[in-house]
C-alpha positions in Angstrom: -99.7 -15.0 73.9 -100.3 -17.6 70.9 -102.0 -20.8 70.8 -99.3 -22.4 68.4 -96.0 -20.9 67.6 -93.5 -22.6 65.1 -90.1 -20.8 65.6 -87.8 -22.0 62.4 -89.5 -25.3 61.9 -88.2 -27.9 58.9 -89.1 -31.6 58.4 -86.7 -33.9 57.0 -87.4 -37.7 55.1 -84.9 -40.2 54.8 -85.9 -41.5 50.4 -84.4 -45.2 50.5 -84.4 -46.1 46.9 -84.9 -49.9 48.2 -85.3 -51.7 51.8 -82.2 -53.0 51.7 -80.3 -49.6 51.8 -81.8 -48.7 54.8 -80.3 -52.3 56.3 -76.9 -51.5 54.5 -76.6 -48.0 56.3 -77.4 -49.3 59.8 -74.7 -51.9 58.9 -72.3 -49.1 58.1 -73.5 -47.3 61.3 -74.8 -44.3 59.3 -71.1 -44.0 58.6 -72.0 -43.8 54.4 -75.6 -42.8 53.8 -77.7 -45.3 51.3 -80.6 -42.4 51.0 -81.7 -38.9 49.7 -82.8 -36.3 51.7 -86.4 -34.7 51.4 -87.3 -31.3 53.3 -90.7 -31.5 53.3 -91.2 -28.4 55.7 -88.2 -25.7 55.5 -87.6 -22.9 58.1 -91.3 -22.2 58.9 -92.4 -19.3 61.1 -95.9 -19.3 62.0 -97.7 -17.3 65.0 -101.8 -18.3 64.9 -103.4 -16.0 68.5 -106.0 -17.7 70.4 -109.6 -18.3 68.9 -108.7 -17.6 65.2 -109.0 -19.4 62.3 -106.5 -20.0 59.9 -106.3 -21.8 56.7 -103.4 -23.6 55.0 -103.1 -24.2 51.3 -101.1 -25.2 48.5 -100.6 -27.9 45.7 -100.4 -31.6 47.2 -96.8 -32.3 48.8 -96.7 -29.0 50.1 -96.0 -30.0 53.2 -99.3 -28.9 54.8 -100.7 -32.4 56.4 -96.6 -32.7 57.6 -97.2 -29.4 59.8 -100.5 -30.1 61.2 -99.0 -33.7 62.2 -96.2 -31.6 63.3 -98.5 -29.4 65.4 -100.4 -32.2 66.9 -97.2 -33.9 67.9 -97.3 -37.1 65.8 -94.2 -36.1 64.0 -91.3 -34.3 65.5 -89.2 -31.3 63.9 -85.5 -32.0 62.0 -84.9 -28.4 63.3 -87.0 -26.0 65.0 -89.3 -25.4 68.2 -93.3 -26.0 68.6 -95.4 -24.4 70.8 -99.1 -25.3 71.4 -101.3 -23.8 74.4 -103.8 -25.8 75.5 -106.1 -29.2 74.7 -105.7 -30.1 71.0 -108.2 -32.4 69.0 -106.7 -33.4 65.3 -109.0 -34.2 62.7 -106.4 -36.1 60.7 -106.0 -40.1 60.1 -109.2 -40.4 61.9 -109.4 -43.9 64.0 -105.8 -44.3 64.0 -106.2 -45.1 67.7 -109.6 -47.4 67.2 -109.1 -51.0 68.0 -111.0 -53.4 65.8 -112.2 -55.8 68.2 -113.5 -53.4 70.4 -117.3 -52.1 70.3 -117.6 -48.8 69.1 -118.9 -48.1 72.5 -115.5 -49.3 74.1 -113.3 -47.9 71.5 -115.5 -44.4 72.0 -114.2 -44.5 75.9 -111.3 -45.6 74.8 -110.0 -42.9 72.1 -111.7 -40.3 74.2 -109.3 -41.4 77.0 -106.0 -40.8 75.0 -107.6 -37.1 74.2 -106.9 -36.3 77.7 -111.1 -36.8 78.9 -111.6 -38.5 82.1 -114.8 -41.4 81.7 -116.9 -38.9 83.7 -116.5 -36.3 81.2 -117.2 -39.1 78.6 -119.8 -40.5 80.0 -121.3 -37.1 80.4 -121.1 -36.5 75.8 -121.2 -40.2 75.1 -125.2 -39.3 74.3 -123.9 -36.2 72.4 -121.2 -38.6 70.7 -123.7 -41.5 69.6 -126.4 -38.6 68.2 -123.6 -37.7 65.8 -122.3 -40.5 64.7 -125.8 -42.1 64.3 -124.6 -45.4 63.7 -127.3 -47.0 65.5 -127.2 -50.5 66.9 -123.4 -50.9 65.6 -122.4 -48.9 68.4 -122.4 -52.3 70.4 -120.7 -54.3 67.4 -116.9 -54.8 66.7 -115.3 -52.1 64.8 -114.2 -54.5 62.4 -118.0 -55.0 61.5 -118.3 -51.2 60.3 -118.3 -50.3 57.0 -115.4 -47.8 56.2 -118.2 -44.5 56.3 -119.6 -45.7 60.0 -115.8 -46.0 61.0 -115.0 -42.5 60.1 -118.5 -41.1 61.3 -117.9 -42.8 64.6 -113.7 -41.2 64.9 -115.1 -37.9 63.5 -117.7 -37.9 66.6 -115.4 -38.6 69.3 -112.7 -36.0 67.7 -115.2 -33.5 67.8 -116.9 -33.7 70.5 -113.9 -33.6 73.1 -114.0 -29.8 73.8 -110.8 -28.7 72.4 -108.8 -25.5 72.9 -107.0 -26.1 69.6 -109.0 -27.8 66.3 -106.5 -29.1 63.7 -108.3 -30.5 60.4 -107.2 -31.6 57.4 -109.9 -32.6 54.4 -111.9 -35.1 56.8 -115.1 -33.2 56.2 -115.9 -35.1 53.2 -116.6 -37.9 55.1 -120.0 -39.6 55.9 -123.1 -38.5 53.3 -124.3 -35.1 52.4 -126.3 -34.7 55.7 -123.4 -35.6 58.3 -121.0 -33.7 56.1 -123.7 -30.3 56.9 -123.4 -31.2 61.0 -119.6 -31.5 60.8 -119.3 -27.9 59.3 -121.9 -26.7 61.3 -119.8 -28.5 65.0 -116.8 -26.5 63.1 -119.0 -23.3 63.2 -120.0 -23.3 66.6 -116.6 -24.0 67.8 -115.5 -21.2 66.0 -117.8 -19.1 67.3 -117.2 -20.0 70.6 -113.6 -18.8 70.6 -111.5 -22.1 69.7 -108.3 -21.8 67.8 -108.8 -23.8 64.2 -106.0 -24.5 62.0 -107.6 -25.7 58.7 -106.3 -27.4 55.5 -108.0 -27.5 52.6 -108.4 -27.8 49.1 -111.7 -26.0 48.8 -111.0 -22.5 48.2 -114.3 -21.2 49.2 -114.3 -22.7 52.3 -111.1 -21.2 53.0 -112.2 -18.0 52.0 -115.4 -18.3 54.2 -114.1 -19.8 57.3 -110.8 -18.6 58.2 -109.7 -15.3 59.8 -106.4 -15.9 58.4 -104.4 -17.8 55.4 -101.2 -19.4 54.9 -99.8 -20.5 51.2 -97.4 -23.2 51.3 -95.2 -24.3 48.2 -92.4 -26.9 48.3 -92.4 -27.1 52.3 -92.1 -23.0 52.6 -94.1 -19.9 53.2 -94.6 -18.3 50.5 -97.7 -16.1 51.2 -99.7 -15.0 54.6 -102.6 -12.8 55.1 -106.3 -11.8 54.4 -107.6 -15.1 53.1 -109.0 -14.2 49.5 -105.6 -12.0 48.8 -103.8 -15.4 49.5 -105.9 -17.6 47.6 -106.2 -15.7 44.5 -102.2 -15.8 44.9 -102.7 -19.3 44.9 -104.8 -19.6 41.7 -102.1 -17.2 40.4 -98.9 -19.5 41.1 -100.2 -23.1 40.4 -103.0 -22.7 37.9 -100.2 -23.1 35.3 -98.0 -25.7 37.1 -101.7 -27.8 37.7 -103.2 -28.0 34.5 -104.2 -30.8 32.5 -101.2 -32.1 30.0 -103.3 -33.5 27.7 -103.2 -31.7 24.1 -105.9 -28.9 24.1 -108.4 -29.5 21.0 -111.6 -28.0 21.8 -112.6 -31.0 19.2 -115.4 -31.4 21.5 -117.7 -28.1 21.6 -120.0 -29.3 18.9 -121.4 -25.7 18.3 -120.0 -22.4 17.0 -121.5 -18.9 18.6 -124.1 -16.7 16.9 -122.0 -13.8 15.3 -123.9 -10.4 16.4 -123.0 -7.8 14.3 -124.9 -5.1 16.5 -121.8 -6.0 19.6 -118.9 -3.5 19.5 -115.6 -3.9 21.6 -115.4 -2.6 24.8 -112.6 -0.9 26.2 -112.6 0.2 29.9 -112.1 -2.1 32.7 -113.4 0.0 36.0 -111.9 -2.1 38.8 -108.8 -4.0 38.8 -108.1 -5.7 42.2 -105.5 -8.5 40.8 -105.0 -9.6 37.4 -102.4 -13.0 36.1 -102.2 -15.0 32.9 -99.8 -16.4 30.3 -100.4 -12.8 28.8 -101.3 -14.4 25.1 -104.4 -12.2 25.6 -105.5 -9.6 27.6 -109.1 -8.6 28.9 -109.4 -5.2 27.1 -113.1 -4.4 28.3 -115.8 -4.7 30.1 -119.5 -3.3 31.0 -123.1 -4.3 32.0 -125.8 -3.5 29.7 -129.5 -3.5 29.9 -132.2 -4.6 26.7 -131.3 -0.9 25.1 -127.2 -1.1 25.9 -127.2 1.1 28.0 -124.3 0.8 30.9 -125.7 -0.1 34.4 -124.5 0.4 37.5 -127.5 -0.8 39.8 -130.0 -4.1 38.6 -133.0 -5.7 40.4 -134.2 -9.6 40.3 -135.7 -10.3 36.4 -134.0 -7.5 34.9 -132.4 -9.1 31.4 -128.8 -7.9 31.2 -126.1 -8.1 29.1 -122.3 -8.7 30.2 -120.0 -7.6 27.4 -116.3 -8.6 27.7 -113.4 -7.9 25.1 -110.3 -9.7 25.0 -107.3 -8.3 22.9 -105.2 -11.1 21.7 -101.3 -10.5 21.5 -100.7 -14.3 20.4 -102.3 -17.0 18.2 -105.1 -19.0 20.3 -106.6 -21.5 18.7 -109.4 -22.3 21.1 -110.2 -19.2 22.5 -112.5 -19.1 26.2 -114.2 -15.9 27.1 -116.4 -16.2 30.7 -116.6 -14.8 33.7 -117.1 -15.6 37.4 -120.0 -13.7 39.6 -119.0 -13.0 43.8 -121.0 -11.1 46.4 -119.2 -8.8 49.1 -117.5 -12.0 50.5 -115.6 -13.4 48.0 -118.0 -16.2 47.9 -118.4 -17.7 44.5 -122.1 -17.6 43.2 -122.2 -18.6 39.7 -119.8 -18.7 37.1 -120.3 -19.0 32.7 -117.7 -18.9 30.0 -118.2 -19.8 26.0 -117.4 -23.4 26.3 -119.5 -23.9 29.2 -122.3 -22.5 26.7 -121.1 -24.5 23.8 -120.4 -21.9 21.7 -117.0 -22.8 20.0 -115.3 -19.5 18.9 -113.1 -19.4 16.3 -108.9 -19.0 16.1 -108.1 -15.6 17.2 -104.9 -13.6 16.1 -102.4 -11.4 17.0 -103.9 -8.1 17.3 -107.5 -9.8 17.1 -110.3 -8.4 18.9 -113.0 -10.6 20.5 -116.3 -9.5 22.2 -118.6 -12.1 23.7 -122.2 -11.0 24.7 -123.8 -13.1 27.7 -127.2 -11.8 28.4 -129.4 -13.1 31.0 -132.0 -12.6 33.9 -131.1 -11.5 37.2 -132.3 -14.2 39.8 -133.7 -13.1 42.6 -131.2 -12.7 45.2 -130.0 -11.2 48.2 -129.5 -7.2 47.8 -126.4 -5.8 48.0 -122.8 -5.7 45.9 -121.7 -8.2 43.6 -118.2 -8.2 41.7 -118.0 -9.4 38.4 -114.2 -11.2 37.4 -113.7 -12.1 33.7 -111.2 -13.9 32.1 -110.4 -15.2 28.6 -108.1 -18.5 28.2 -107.2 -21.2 25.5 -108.6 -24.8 25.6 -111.9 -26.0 26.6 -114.4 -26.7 29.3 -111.7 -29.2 30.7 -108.6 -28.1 29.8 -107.2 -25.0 29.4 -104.7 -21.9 30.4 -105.7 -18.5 32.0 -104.6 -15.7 29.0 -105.5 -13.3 31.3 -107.9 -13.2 34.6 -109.0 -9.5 36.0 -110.3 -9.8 39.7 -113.6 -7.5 40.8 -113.2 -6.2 37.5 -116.7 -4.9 37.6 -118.9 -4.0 40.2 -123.0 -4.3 40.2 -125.7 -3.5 43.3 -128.6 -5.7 43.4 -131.2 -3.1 44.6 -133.9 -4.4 47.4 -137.1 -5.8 45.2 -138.3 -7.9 47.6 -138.0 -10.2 51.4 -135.2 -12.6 50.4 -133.8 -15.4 53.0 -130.7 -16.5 52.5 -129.4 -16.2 48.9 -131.4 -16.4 46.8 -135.1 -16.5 46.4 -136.2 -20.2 45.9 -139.4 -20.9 42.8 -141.9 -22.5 46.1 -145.1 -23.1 45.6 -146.7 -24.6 49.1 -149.7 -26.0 50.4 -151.5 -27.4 53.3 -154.1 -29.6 55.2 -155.8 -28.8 58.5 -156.4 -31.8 60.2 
C-alpha cells in the first residue's frame, strides 16, 4: 500500500500572450487556439509508502509547488491518476482559507473545519493552537489587524496542529522569527517520528539531506533523479550549478590581498576517496592529504591539534581567477564548515595550461563530536560570489576525530559559568 501514488501525471497551462486572447478563443469556441501550451509537470511516476519522508528538489519552475498542489487537490491533472491515503494537511499558501474580518479565534475554528476536524476536536488543540502561534491578545482581533508574520504564525498553527496522516510542505518554515522557525521544525520532527507521511520541498539542501528518507530531483516538470537523498542532491549541485550561476563578468577585482607563497609546500598527487566528482573540467583536483606541524600524513586527529589540508589542482585551461577550498561533513552528509582562498582573501594568481597549484590551509581542530568526517575539495574560477566549479571531488578524504573529551551535541562550546545561592 502507498500513501500517495501518481500514475503518469502531467500539468498543463494555457500562456495567453494578452487578456483579450483568452476572450477571442471563447468567441471562437476553442475552435482556433489564441495561447501556448506549458507542461509544467510531464508523465510523473511517483510511489512515497506510509510514514516516510521524502524530499523534492530542483531549480525554481520545476514544477515542484505544481505537484504538491496537485497532491493536495487544489489543482487537477491534464493527464494522469492521483492517489492519496488518508487526512492530508498542506503547508502551502498558508491562510488561503482565512477570512479577514473574522477573529483569529473564529477563523482558527473556521480553517480547522475545512481540514476535516469536528469543533470538539478543535476545541480540544485550540490551547495547543494559541501556544504556537503566540499571538497573544490578537487572537480576538480581526485578521485584517495582523501584521503579515502573526498571519502566517496563526495558518502555520492550525495547519499543523490538525493531526495529519499526510504533511505536504513547501518553503513555509521560514516564516515567523528565529525561535518559531526552531518549534515548526521541531512539530515537523515529531510528526515524523511518529510515523506521518511528509512530502517536503525545499531549497535547503541540508535539510533535505537531514530530514528525508527519500529524494526526488525534478527538472523542467520531469523526474530526472530518485533515491538516497545526498546521492540526489549532489546530482543536483552537479546539473544546475552551471545553469544557476551568476552572469555577471567574473573579475576577482575585489580580493584585495594575494597569498603568502610557501616554498617549503610540494604538490600532492593522490586523491584516497572518490565518491562523485563534476566540473567544467578546466582543472582537475590532482591531490590531496592531511598533515600535522611536521607534514606528516594523518589519518586520525583530536580537538587543538594544528593541521594542515594540502590540495593540488592541475590546470588543463587558462583560469584567471583561480579558487582552491574545500567543504568539511561528518557521517551524515551534514555540512559543518566550509573555506576556500577567496573566502580567506588570498587572491591567487592566473594559472595555465599544465599549471600546478598547491594551497596550504592549516588550522586547529575544534573540539567536536568524535567520530568520521569527510573532507570534499574543489578548485573553481571567480570569486567568493561568483564563480564555476573546475572540478569538485566528493568525500575525497577521510579523517576520525578520536574521543578527547564529554562533548554534547557538536561541538564543544568556550562556556565559562557561574552562580548565586540565594
Amino acid at each position: 500500500m502507498t500513501a500517495i501514488s501518481l500514475e503518469h501525471v502531467s500539468k498543463k497551462y494555457p500562456i495567453y500572450r494578452k487578456p483579450s486572447d483568452k476572450l477571442l478563443e471563447l468567441l471562437t469556441l476553442k475552435t482556433r487556439s489564441f495561447h501556448d501550451e506549458f507542461w509544467a509537470l510531464k508523465d510523473v511516476n511517483l510511489h512515497i509508502e506510509p510514514g516516510s519522508t521524502v524530499g523534492i528538489i530542483g531549480a525554481n519552475g520545476s514544477g515542484k509547488s505544481t505537484l504538491l498542489q496537485l497532491v493536495a487537490g487544489i489543482l487537477r491533472p491534464t493527464l494522469g491518476v492521483i492517489s492519496v491515503q488518508g487526512k492530508v494537511a498542506a503547508l502551502l499558501e498558508l491562510g488561503a482559507g482565512f477570512n479577514p474580518n473574522f477573529t483569529g479565534r473564529e477563523n482558527v475554528y473556521m480553517n480547522a473545519s475545512i481540514m476535516g476536524m469536528q469543533k470538539a476536536e478543535v476545541d480540544e488543540r485550540f490551547s495547543e493552537i494559541e501556544w504556537f502561534a503566540s499571538i497573544g491578545e490578537f487572537m480576538d482581533q480581526p485578521v485584517k489587524t495582523y501584521s503579515s508574520g502573526m498571519f502566517m504564525r496563526l495558518a502555520f498553527a492550525v495547519a499543523i496542529n490538525v493531526d495529519p496522516e499526510v504533511l505536504l510542505v513547501d518553503e513555509v518554515l521560514a516564516v515567523g522569527d528565529i525561535v518559531f522557525q526552531h518549534r515548526c521544525m521541531h512539530r515537523i520532527t515529531q510528526l515524523r517520528r511518529a510515523g506521518k507521511t511528509i512530502l517536503f520541498v525545499s531549497h535547503d539542501l541540508q535539510a533535505v539531506i537531514r530530514f528525508c528518507d527519500r529524494t526526488v530531483l525534478l527538472d523542467h516538470g520531469s523526474v530526472i533523479e530518485e533515491g538516497e537523498p545526498y546521492a540526489v542532491v549532489q546530482k543536483y549541485l552537479e546539473i544546475f550549478f552551471e545553469r544557476e550561476r551568476r552572469r555577471k563578468h567574473l573579475t576577482g577585482d575585489d580580493l584585495p590581498y594575494i597569498g603568502r607563497i610557501d616554498p617549503s609546500i610540494t604538490v600532492v598527487n593522490t586523491i584516497p576517496h572518490m565518491d562523485r566528482r563534476f566540473g567544467n573540467g578546466k582543472a582537475r583536483i590532482h591531490g590531496i592529504l592531511v598533515l600535522d606541524g611536521q607534514h606528516r600524513v594523518l589519518n586520525q586527529i583530536r580537538a587543538d591539534d594544528t593541521v594542515i589540508v594540502r590540495i593540488t589542482a592541475r590546470f588543463e585551461e587558462l583560469v584567471e581567477h583561480p579558487i582552491i577550498g574545500f567543504t568539511l561533513r561528518d557521517h551524515l552528509h551534514v555540512e559543518i564548515s566550509s573555506t576556500n582562498t577567496s573566502y580567506e582573501k588570498m587572491k591567487l594568481p592566473p594559472a595555465h595550461p599544465a599549471d600546478f597549484m598547491t594551497v596550504d590551509f592549516r588550522m586547529r581542530v575544534p573540539p567536536m563530536r568524535p567520530g568520521s568526517y569527510s573532507i570534499s575539495p574543489a578548485v573553481a574560477s571567480g570569486n567568493i560570489w561568483e564563480h564555476d566549479i573546475c572540478d569538485w571531488v566528493d568525500n575525497a578524504y577521510i579523517l576520525t576525530l578520536l574521543d578527547t573529551e564529554l562533548v554534547y551535541g557538536m561541538w564543544k562550546l568556550d562556556v565559562e559559568a557561574s552562580y548565586r545561592v540565594t
